[in-house]
C-alpha positions as CSV (number, residue, x, y, z in Angstrom):
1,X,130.0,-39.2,-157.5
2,X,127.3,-40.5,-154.5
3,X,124.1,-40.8,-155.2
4,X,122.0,-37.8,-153.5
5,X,119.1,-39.0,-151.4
6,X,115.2,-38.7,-152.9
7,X,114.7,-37.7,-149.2
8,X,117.0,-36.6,-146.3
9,X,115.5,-35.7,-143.4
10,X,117.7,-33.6,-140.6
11,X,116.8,-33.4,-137.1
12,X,113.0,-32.5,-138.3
13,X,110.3,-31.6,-135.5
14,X,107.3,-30.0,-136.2
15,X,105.2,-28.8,-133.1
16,X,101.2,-28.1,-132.8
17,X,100.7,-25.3,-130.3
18,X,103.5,-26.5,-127.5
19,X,103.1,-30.3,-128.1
20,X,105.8,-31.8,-130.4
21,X,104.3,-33.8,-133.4
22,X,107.6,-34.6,-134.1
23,X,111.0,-34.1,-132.6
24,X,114.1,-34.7,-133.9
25,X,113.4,-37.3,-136.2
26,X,116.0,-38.3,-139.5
27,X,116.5,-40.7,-142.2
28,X,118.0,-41.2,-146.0
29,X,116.0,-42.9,-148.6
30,X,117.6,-43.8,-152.0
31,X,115.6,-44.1,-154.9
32,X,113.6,-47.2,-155.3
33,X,114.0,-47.7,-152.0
34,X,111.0,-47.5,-149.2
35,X,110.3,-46.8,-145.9
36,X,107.6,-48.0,-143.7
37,X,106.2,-46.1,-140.7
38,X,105.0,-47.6,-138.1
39,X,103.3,-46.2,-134.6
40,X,100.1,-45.6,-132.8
41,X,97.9,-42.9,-133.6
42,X,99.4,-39.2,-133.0
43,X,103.2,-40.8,-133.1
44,X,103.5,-38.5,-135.8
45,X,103.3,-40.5,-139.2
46,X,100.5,-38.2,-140.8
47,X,102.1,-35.5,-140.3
48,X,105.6,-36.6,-141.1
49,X,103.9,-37.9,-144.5
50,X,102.4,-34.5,-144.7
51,X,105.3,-31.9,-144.9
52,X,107.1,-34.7,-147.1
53,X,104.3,-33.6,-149.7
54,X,104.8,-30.3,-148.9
55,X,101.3,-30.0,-147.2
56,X,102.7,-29.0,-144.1
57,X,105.9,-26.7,-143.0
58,X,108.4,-28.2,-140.8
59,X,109.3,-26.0,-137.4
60,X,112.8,-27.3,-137.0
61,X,115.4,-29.3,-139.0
62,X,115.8,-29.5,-143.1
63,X,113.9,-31.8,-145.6
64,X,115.3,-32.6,-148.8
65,X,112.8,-33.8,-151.5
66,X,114.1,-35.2,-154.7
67,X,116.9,-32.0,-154.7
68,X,115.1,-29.2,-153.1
69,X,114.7,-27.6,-150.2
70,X,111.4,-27.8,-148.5
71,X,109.5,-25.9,-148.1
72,X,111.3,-22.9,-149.9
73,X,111.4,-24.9,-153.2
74,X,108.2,-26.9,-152.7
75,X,107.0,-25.2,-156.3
76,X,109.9,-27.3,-158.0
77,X,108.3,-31.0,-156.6
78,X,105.1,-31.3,-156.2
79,X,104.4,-32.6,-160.0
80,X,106.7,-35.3,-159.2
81,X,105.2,-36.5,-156.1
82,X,102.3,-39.3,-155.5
83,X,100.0,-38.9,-152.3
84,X,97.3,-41.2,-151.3
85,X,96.1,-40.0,-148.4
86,X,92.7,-39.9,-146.2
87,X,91.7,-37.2,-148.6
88,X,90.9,-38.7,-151.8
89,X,91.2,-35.0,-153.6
90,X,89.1,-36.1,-156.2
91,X,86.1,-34.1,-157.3
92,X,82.8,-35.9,-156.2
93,X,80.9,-34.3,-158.7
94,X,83.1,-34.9,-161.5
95,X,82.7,-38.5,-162.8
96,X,86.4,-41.0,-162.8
97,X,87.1,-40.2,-166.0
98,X,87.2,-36.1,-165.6
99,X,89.1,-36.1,-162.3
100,X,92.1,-38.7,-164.0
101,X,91.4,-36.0,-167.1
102,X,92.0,-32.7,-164.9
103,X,94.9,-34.8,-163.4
104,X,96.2,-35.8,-167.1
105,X,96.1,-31.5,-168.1
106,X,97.4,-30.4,-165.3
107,X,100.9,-32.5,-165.7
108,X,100.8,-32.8,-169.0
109,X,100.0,-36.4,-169.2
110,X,98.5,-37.9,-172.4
111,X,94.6,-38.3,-172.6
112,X,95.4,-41.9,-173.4
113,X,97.0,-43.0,-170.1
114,X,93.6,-42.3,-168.6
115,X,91.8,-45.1,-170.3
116,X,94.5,-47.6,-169.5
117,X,95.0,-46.2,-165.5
118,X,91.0,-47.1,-165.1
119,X,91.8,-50.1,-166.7
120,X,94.6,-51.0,-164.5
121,X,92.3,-50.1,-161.3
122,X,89.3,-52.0,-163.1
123,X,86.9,-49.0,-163.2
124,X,86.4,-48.7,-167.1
125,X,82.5,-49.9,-166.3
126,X,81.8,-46.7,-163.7
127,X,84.7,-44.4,-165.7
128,X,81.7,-41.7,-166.8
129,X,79.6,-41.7,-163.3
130,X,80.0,-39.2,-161.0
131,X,82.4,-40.1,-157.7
132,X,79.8,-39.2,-155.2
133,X,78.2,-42.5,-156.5
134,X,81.3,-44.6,-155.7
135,X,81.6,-46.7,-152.5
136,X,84.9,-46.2,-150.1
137,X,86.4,-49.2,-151.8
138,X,85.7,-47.9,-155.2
139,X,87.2,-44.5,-154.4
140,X,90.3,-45.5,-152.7
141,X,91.5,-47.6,-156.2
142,X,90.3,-44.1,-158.1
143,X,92.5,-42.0,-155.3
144,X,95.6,-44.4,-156.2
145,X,95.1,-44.2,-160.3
146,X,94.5,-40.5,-159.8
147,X,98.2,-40.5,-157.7
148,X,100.1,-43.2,-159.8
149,X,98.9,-41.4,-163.5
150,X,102.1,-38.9,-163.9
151,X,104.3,-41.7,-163.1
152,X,105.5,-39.8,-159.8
153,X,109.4,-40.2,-158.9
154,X,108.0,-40.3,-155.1
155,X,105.1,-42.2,-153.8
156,X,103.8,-41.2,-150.3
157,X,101.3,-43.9,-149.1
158,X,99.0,-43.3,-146.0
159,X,97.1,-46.4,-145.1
160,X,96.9,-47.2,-148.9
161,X,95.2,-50.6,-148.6
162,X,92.2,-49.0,-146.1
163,X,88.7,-49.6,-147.3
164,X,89.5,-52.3,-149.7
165,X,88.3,-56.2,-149.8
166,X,90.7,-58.8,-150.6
167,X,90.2,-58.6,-153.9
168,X,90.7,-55.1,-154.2
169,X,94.0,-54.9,-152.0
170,X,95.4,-57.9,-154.5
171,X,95.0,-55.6,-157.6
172,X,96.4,-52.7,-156.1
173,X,99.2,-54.1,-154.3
174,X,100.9,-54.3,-157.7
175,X,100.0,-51.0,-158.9
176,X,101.4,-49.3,-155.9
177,X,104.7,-51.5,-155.6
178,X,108.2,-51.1,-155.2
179,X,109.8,-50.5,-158.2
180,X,113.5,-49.3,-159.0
181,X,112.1,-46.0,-160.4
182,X,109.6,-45.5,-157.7
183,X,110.7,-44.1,-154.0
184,X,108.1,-45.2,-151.4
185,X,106.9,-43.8,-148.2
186,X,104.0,-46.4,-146.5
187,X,102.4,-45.1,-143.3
188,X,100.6,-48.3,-142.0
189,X,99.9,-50.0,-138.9
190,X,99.9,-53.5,-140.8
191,X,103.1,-54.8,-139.4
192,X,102.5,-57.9,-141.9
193,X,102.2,-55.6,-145.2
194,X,104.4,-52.9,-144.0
195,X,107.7,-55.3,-143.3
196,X,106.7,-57.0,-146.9
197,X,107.0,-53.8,-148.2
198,X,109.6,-51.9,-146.7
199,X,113.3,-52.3,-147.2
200,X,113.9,-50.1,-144.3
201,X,111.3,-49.8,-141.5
202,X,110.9,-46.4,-139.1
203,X,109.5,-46.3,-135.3
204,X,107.8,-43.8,-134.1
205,X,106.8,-42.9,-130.5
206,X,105.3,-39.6,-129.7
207,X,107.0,-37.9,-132.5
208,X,110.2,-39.4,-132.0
209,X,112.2,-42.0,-133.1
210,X,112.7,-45.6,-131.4
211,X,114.1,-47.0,-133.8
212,X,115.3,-46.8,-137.9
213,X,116.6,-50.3,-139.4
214,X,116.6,-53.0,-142.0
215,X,112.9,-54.9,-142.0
216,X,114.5,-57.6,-141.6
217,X,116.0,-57.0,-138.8
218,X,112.2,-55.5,-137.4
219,X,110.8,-58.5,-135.3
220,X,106.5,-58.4,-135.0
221,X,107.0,-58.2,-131.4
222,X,109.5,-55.1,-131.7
223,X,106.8,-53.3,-134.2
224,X,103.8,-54.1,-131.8
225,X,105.6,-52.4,-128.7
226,X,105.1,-49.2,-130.3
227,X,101.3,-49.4,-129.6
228,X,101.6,-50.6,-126.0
């Protein structure tokens, strides 16, 4: 029997008053498989990323995540996707450790994986102060351990490298990887990072698509065109 899709997207648009987000747009993605999106700003990535998380209801078309129809079934998936977005959605008052630990409870994830995600991210030393006190950089690694802790069958990724130094982008590049278990979604406008990344790379232009292909068949030239 075929393997079913993690996400099929059919003929989705999604509109904001009379202006079209998106229109028309499709694609398959296997698992451990990802996609890039590229395109300027209001092309429609965010919001493409958005209803994928169930965030946001699509107008037109059907989305299929991991089995279920969104957004009637939207209850059934969301403990099984992993969003870093521009929201953080972590509690500023809380410290580290009691946002991961809130996370942990509420998908039944052991107490123990807490210590050794804040390991992973290399915030063990600030785990037990408050996240108001954390700079952008600090809070973007925290944002990705909070997403990555229930081991998430889908990974949507907005931007996931903003606010980060070199040193901090290295360490989190591995953490937020492809791997065969993992299905990725990366909204960027880093052609370099995004055609690393991607196995399959989409084009967006005013909400709909120019093109869908192999990255390596994506030229730098091609991806810039869609911010001319």
């Amino acid at each position: 029997m075929p393997e079913s899709p993690t996400v099929s997207v059919s003929n989705l648009s999604r509109y904001y008053g009379e202006r079209a987000a998106l229109e028309d747009v499709s694609f398959d993605l296997f698992r451990g498989q990802t996609l890039v999106v590229f395109g300027a700003n209001g092309a429609g990535k965010s919001t493409l990323l958005r209803i994928l998380a169930t965030l946001l209801r699509p107008h037109d078309g059907q989305v299929r995540v991991l089995g279920e129809d969104i957004p009637k079934d939207s209850w059934a998936v969301r403990g099984r996707i992993g969003l870093i977005g521009h929201d953080a959605m972590l509690y500023r008052d809380l410290t580290a450790r009691e946002n991961l630990r809130f996370t942990a409870k509420l998908h039944r994830v052991e107490d123990s994986e807490v210590d050794r995600i804040l390991e992973r991210v290399e915030l063990v030393d600030r785990a037990d102060e408050p996240v108001r006190t954390f700079s952008k950089g600090m809070i973007q690694r925290l944002a990705a351990a909070r997403a990555m802790l229930p081991d998430p069958e889908l990974l949507l990724l907005d931007e996931p490298l903003a606010n980060l130094d070199p040193g901090a982008a290295m360490l989190l590049e591995p953490f937020i990887g492809a791997a065969p278990h993992h299905t990725r979604l990366i909204v960027t406008h880093d052609i370099e990072y995004g055609l690393k990344e991607g196995d399959f790379a989409l084009g967006l232009k005013r909400g709909r698509t120019e093109w869908l292909q192999s990255t390596d068949r994506v030229t730098d030239a091609e991806a810039r065109k869609l911010y001319a």
